[in-house]
C-alpha positions as CSV (number, residue, x, y, z in Angstrom):
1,X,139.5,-73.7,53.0
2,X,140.7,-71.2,50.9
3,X,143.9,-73.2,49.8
4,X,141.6,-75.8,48.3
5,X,138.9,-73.9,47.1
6,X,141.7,-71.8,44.9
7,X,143.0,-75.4,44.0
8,X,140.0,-77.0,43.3
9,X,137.2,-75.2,43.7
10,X,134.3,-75.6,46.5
11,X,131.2,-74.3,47.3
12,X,129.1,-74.6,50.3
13,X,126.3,-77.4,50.6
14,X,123.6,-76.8,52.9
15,X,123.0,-79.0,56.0
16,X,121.4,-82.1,55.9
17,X,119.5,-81.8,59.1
18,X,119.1,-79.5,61.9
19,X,122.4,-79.7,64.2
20,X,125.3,-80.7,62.0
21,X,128.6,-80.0,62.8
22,X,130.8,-80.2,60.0
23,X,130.2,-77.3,57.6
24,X,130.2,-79.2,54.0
25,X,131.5,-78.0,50.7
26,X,131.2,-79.8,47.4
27,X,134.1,-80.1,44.7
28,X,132.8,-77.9,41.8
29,X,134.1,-79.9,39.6
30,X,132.4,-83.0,40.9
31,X,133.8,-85.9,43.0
32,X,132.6,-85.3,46.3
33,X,132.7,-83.3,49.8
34,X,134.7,-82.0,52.3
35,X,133.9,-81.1,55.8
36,X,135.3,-78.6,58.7
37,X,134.3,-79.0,62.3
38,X,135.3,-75.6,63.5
39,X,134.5,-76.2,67.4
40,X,137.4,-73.3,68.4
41,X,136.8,-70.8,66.0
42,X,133.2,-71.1,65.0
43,X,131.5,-72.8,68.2
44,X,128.6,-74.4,67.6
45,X,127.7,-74.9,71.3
46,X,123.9,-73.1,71.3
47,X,122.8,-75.5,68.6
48,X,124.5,-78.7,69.7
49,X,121.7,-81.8,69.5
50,X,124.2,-84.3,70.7
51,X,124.4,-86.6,73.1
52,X,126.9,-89.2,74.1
53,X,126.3,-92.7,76.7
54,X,129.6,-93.8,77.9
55,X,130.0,-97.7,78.2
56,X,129.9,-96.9,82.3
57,X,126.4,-96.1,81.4
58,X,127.4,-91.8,81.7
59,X,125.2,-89.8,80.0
60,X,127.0,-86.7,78.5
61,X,125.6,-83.3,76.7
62,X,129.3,-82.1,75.7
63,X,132.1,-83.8,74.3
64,X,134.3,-81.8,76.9
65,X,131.7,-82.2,79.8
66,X,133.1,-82.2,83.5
67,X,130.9,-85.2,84.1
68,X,128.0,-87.4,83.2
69,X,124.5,-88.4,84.7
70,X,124.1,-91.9,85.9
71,X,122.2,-93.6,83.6
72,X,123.2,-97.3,84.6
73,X,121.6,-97.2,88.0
74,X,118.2,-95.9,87.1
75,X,119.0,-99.3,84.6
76,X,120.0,-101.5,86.4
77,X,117.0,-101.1,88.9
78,X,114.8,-101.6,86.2
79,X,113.3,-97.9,86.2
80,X,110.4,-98.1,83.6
81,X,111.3,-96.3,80.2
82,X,108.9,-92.9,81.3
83,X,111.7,-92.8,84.6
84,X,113.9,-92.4,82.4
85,X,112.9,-90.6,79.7
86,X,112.1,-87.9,82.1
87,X,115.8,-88.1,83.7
88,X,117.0,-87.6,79.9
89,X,115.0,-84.7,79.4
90,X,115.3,-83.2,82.7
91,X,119.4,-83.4,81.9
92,X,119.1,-82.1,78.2
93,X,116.7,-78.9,79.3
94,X,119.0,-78.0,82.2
95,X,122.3,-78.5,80.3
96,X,124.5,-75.6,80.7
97,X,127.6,-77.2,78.7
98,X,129.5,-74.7,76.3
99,X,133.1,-75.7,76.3
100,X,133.9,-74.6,73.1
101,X,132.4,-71.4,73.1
102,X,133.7,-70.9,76.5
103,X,137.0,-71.8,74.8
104,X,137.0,-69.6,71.9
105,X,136.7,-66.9,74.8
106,X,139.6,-67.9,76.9
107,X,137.2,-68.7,80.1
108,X,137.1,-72.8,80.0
109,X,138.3,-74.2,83.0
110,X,138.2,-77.0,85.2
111,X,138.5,-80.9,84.7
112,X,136.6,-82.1,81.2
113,X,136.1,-85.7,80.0
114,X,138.3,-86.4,76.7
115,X,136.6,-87.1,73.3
116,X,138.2,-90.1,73.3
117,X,136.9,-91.4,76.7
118,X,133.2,-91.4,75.6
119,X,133.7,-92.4,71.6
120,X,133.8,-88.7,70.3
């Protein structure tokens, strides 16, 4: 960041909605943005809104979650939207996922599913 803002100049852009990763900066000069996502050093874990649905029908709260909740049987069973709506929630409230924080600490362990295994 500081390489380019001494070459070209940027300045910080506030987020566009509540949640985003990527802290923006804007060219002063004009012609457009950058973004960092810091997940290492500048965890974002406590704020995180995200939530990925593998195509195994997996629901996961972390992009570096040990495992998922079962969406596709609840699915496949034809559980009425309020079934599921409540597993969702249940699974969002009790969510205790903070890889990268936990990371940026030295104390992450244990097996974690790959970005790239659920379309990060």
């Amino acid at each position: 960041m500081a390489a380019l803002d001494a070459r070209f100049g940027i300045e910080p852009v506030d987020p566009a909605y509540r949640g985003e990763v990527a802290e923006r900066y804007r060219y002063r000069g004009g012609g457009g943005e950058i973004g960092f996502i810091r997940s290492v050093s500048a965890p974002f874990c406590g704020d995180c809104t995200r939530a990925r649905i593998s195509a195994r029908g997996q629901l996961y709260t972390c992009l570096f979650a040990g495992a998922g909740t079962d969406l596709r049987t609840p699915l496949q069973a034809g559980a009425p939207d309020t079934e599921l709506d409540a597993l969702i929630g249940r699974r969002w409230r009790e969510r205790d996922d903070r890889y990268s924080e936990l990371r940026s600490r030295g104390a992450a362990s244990g097996p974690k599913i790959e970005m790239s295994y659920i379309g990060g």
